[in-house]
C-alpha positions as CSV (number, residue, x, y, z in Angstrom):
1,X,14.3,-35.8,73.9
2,X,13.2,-32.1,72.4
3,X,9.7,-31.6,70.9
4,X,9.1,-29.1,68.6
5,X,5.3,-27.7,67.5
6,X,5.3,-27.3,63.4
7,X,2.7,-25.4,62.5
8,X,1.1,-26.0,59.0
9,X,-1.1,-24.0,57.0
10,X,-2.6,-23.8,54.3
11,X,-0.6,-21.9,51.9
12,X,2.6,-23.0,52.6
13,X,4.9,-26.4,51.8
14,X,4.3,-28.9,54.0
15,X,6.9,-30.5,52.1
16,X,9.6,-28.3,53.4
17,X,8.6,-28.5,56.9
18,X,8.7,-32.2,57.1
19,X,12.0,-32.4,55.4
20,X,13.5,-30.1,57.9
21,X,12.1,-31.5,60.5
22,X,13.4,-34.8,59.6
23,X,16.6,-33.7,59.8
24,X,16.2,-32.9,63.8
25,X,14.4,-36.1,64.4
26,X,17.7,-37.7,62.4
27,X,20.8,-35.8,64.0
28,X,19.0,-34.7,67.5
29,X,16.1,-36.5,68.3
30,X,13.7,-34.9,68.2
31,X,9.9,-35.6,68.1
32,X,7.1,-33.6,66.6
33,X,3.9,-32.3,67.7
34,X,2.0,-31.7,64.6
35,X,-0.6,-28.9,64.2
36,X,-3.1,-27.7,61.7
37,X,-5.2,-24.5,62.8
38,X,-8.4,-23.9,60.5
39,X,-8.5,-19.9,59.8
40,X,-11.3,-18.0,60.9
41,X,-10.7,-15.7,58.6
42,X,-8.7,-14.7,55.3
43,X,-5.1,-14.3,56.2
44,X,-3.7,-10.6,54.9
45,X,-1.9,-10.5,51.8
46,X,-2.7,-13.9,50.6
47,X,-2.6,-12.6,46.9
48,X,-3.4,-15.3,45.2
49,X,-7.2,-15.7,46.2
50,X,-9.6,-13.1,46.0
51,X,-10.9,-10.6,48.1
52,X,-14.1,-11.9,48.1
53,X,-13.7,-15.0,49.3
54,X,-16.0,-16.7,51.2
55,X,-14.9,-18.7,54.5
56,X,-16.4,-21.7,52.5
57,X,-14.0,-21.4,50.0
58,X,-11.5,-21.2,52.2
59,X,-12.6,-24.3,54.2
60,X,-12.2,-26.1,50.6
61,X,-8.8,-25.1,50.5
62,X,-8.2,-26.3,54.2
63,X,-9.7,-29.5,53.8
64,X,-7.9,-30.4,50.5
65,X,-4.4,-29.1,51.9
66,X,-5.1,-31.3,55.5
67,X,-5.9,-34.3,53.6
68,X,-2.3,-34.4,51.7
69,X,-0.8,-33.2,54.6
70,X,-1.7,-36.8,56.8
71,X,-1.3,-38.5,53.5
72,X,2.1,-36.6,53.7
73,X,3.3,-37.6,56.7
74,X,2.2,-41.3,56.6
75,X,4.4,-41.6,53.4
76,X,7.1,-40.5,55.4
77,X,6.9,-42.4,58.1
78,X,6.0,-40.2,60.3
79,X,3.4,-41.6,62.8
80,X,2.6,-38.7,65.1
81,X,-1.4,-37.8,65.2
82,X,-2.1,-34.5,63.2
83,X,-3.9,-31.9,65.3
84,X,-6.2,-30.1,63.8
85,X,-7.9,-27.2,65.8
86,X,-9.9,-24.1,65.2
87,X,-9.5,-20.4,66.6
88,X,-7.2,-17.7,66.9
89,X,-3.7,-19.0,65.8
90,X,-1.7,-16.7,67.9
91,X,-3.6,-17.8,71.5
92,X,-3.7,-21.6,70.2
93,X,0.5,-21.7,69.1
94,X,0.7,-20.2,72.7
95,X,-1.4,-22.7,74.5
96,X,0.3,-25.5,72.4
97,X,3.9,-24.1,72.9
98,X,3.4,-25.4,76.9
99,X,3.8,-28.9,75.7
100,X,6.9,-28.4,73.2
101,X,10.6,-27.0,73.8
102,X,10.5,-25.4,70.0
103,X,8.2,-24.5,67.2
104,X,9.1,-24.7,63.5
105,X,7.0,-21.9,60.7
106,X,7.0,-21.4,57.5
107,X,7.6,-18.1,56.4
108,X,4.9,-16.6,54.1
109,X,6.1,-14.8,50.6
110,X,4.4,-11.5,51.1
111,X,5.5,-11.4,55.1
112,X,2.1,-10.2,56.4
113,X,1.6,-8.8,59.5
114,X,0.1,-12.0,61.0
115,X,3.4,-13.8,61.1
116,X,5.3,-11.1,62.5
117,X,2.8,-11.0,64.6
118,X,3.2,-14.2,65.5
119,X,6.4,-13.9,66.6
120,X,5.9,-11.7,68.4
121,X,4.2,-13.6,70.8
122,X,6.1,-17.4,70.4
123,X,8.2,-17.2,73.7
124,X,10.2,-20.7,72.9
125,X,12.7,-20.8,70.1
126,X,11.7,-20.8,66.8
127,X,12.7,-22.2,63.6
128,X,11.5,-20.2,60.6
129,X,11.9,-22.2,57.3
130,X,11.1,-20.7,54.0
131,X,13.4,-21.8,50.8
132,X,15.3,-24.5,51.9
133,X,15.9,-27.6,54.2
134,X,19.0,-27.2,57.0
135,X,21.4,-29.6,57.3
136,X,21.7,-28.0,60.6
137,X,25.7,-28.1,60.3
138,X,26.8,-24.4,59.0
139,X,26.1,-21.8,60.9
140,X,26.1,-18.3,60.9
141,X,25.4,-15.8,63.7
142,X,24.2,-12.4,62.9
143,X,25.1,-10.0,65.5
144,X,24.8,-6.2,66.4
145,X,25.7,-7.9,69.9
146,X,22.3,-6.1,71.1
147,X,20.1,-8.4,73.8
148,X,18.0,-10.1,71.4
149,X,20.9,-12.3,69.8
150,X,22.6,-13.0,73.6
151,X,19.5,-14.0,74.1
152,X,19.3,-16.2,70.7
153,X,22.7,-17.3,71.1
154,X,22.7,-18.3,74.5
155,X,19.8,-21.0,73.8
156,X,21.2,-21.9,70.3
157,X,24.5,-23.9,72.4
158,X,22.4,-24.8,75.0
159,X,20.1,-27.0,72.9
160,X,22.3,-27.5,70.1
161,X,25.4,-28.5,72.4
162,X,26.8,-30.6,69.3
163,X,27.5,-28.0,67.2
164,X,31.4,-26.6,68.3
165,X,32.1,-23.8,65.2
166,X,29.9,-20.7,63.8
167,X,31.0,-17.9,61.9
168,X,29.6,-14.7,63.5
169,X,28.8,-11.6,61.1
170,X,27.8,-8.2,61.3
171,X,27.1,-5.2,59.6
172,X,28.2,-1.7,60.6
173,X,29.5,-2.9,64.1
174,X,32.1,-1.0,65.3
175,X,32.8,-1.5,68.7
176,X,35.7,-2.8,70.5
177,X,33.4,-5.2,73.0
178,X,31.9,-8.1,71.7
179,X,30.1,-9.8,74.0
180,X,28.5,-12.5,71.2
181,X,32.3,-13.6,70.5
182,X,33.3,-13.7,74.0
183,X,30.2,-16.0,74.8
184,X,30.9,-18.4,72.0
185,X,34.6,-18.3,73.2
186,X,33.7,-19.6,76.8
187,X,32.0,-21.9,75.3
188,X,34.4,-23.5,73.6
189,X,33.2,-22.7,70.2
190,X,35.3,-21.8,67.1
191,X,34.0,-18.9,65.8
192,X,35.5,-17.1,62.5
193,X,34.4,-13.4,62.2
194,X,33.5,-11.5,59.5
195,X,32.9,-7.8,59.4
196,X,30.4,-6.3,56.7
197,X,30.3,-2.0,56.5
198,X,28.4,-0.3,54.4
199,X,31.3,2.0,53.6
200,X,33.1,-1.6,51.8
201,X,30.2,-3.6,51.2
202,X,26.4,-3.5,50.0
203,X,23.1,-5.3,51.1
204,X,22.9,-7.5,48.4
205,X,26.7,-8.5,49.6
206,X,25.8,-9.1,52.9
207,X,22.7,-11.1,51.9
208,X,24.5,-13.5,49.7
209,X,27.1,-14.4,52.3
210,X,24.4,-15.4,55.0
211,X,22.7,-17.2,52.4
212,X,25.6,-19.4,51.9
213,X,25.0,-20.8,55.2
214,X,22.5,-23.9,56.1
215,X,21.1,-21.9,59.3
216,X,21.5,-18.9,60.4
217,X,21.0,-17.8,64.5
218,X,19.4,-14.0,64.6
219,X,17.8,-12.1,67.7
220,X,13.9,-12.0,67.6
221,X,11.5,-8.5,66.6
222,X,9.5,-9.1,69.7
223,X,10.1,-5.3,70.7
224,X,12.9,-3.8,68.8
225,X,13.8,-4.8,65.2
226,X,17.6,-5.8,64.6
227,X,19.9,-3.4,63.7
228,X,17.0,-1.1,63.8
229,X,19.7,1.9,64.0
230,X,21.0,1.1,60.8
231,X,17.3,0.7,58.4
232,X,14.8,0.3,60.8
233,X,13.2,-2.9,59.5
234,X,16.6,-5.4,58.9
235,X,15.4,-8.3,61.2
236,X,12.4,-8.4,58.4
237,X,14.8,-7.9,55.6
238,X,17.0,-10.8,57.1
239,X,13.6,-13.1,56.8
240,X,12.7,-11.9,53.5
241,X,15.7,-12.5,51.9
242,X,17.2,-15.3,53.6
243,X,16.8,-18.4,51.5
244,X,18.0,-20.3,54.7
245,X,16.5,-21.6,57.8
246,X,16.7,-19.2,60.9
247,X,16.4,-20.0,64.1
248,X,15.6,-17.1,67.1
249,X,15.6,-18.2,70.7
């Protein structure tokens, strides 16, 4: 049995999270370890409370949101203890990640530099949820067929060994070797390929395809961001705009 670390905060819909999360628990097992960690501080870019706010504000805002969240999870049957702890997040998701196999975020709206900084430093697989919930059955990977997404891809059919078809996309690849599609076809995975190129296609093209997928498999920013040769920042463009569920190993 897989265990995966969702992390709830404040600001975000802990809704979503539990619906996606049912959906692992449904098709693949898995059981959660639910956490709550109380800010010490005003998160950057949360635009809709003020500047000034004091941490005793904020703590009303905690307190209210933990309260539904239990409430929450007891309505949906869920039974597992909510943690709630106090601190850094970034050190505590580490210390936490030693007794889980994944974690599950939420993406924030305004993408601050706290959650990329947080991924930065999650070294299990992650599933970021922001729009939608994952029936965890169509999937896209995105590749530039760089380290990261081996990486991604490599753990993405080792703990998803049910799944036996993806389509793999990219945009602006033009090499002969492709060592994504010949992993997926030792696998024994049928994988259709599509080609996007900015010479045929736009963004907003390539954007609306992936979001017609239910999950979509991408490399992680910890060093370099994807496709960073092409616009420097497309692994954050791919999280802003993606209505779907991602997962990065």
């Amino acid at each position: 049995m897989d265990k995966i670390l969702v992390l709830f905060k404040y600001y975000n819909d802990a809704k979503l999270a539990v619906e996606n999360y049912k959906v692992l628990k449904e098709k693949f097992n898995f059981e959660m370890l639910p956490l709550y960690v109380k800010e010490l501080k005003v998160p950057t870019g949360v635009t809709f409370l003020s500047p000034t706010m004091t941490l005793d504000i904020l703590k009303e805002y905690e307190d209210e949101y933990i309260e539904k969240l239990k409430t929450l999870l007891d309505k949906e049957g869920l039974k597992e203890e909510l943690i709630i702890d106090i601190g850094m997040t970034k050190q505590l998701v580490q210390d936490y990640l030693k007794k889980v196999d994944f974690i599950m975020v939420e993406e924030t709206d305004y993408l601050d530099e706290d959650f990329l900084d947080l991924l930065k430093v999650i070294y299990k697989p992650v599933i970021i949820i922001n729009k939608s919930v994952s029936n965890f059955e169509k999937i896209v990977v995105i590749s530039d067929d760089g380290i990261k997404i081996n990486k991604s891809i490599k753990n993405f059919v080792k703990d998803f060994p049910t799944i036996k078809d993806v389509t793999l996309i990219s945009w602006n690849y033009k090499q002969d070797e492709n060592n994504v599609l010949d992993f997926l076809k030792r696998k024994g995975i049928e994988t259709k390929v599509e080609m996007f190129d900015d010479s045929l296609n736009t963004k907003d093209d390539f954007f609306k395809r992936i979001n017609e997928f239910d999950l979509i498999v991408m490399g992680n920013l910890s060093k370099s961001f994807f496709f960073e040769k092409i616009t420097k920042r497309m692994g954050v463009e791919i999280i802003e705009k993606a209505n779907t569920p991602i997962f990065i190993g």
